[in-house]
N, C-alpha and C positions, 0 to 999 in steps of 0.2 A: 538884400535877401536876409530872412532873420537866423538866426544861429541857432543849432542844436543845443539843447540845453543839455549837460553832463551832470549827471546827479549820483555824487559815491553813495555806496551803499554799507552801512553801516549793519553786522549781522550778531545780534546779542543773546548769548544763554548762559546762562548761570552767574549774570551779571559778567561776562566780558565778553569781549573780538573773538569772533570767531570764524573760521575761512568758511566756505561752504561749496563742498564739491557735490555735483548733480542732486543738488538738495540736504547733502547729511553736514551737518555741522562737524566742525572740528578745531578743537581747544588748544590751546597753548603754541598756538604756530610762530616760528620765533618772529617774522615780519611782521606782526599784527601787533600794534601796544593794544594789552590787554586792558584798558579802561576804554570802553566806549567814549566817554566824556570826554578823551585825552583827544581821540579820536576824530570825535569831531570839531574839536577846535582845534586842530591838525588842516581838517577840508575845507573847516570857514578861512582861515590862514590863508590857505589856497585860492581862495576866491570862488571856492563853490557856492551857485545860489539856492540850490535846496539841498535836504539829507534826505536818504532814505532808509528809516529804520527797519528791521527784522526781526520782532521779539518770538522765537523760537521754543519759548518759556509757555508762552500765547497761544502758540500754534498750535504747539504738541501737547500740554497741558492742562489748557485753561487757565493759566496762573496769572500773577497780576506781578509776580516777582521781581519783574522788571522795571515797573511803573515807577520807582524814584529815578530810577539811572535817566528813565525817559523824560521824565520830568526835569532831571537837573540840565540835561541837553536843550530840553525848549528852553529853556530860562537865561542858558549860556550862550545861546546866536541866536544873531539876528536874522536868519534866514528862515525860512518856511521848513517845517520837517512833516514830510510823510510817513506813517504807521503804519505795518503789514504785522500782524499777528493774533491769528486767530477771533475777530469779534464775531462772535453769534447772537448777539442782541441788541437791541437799542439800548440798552444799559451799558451795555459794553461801549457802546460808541459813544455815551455820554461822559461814562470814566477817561476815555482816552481821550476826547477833547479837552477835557477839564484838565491834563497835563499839559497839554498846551500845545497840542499836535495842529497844524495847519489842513492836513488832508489823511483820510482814512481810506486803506485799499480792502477789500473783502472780499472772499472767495468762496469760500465753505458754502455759506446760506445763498451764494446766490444759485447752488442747487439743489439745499436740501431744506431751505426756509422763506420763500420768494416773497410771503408777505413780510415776514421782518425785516428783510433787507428793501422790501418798497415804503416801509415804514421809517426804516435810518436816512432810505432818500429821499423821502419827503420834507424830514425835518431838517437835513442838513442841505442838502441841494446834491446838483452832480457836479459843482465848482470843491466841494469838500467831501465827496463820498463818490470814490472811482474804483472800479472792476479792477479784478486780476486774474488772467485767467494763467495756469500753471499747465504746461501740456510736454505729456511722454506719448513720441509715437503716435500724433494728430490726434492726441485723447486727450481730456482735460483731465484732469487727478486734484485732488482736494484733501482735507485735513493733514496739512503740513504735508503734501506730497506723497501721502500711503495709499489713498483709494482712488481708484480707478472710478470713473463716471460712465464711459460710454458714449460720453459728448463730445461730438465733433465743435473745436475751437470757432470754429467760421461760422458756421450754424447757431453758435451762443451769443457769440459775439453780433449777429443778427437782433437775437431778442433781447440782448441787452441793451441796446440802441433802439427796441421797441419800452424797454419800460421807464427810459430817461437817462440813462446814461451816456453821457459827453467822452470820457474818456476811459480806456482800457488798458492795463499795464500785461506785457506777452512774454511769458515766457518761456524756453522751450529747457525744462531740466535737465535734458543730458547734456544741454550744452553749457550750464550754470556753472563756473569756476573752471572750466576744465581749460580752459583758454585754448578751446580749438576753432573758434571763430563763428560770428552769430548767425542763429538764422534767422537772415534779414526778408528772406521769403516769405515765412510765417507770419513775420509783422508787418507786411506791408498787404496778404491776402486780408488780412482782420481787419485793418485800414480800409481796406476799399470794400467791403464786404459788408461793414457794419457804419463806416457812416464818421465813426469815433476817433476822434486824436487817442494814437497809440504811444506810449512808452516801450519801446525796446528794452530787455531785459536778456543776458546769458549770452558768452562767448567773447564777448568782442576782447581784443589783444593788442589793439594797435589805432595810432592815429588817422592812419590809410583806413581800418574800419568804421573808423568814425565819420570819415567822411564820405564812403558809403551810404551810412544811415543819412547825414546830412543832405545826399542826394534825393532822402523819399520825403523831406519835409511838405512839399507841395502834393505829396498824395497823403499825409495825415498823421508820416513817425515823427514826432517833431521833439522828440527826448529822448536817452539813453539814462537806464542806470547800470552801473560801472563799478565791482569789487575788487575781484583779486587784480585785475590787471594795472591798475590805480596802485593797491598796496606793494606791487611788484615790482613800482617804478617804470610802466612799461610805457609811459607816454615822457615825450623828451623833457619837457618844461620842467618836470615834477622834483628830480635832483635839484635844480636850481632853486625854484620855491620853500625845500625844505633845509635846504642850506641858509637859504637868508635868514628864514622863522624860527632856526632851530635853536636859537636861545630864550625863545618864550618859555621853551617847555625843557630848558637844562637844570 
């Protein structure tokens, strides 16, 4: 049977870690080492096989602020790193390939710019260019989680699976950091709905959760990404791993 893939989530503004509860960022949390970079060679340590980044800077600005911290990340693992931050152009997704990102998630344009984003997917494929849909109260919401759409998630996640898209990352914002446990309904209705291997996104607290999700592999969730609950120590192994590694980074 193949194995869920766990991919921490790495969430960056103003150049460092940052927790993120139902969407808003928040700075200096003492859990969190403030250098991204430290960070994820912290989760490569660990044995994580992808990262998933959150430039926040992207999101909510348009800025590009981030892009060395991003850059020094792809450069320092070996592992494949996803990007979530604001692209609105095919320029934008050229930039952020050109740092060495493996897979690009976008949201915004996929409903306020449908040829752009059929343009980023043409050029990159849907092996490197995957949906995100972000959802408050079976509503999708967009630019960094401020505006409300109108769009029912199952319904999009429909046409998004009409315009080539393989894969969908789900998440439901209130349930994002709050570690009150994911909702595995939501990702499994978009799964079977649209056709799309789903990434789970928000809630989950435990390894009993995990294997949950693990259960919907064969209907199409066949990944988690995983924040606070990871920085929280809430999975058992984790104590051990960072005890053995912890002289890389003394």
């Amino acid at each position: 049977m193949p194995f869920l893939l766990v991919i921490p989530s790495i969430d960056i503004k103003e150049g460092k870690t940052v927790r993120v509860v139902q969407g808003i960022p928040e700075l200096n949390v003492p859990e969190y080492a403030n250098d991204p970079l430290e960070m994820a060679m912290i989760w490569r340590s660990e044995n994580a096989k992808m990262l998933h980044l959150v430039d926040f800077d992207g999101f909510t600005s348009h800025s590009n602020l981030n892009y060395k911290i991003i850059q020094d990340i792809c450069q320092s693992v070996i592992i494949p790193v996803e990007y979530a931050g604001g692209i609105r152009s095919l320029e934008d997704a050229d930039n952020v390939f050109g740092l060495g990102v493996a897979r690009i998630a976008i949201s915004t344009i996929l409903i306020e710019n449908r040829d752009e984003c059929l343009r980023i997917l043409s050029k990159y494929g849907p092996k490197k260019v995957i949906a995100s849909l972000d959802v408050i109260n079976e509503e999708v919401v967009i630019r960094g989680r401020r505006v409300r759409t109108g769009k029912d998630p199952i319904e999009l996640s429909f046409e998004l699976k009409s315009m080539g898209f393989e894969r969908i990352i789900v998440t439901d914002v209130l349930r994002n950091g709050m570690i009150q446990g994911p909702n595995i309904h939501l990702s499994k209705r978009v799964a079977s709905a649209s056709g799309c291997k789903v990434t789970h996104s928000g809630g989950v607290r435990n390894k009993d959760e995990l294997m949950d999700l693990q259960n919907l592999i064969g209907e199409g969730v066949d990944s988690v990404i995983v924040g606070r609950a990871m920085y929280e120590n809430r999975f058992p192994c984790q104590k051990l791993w960072r005890l053995a590694e912890s002289g890389l980074y003394s």
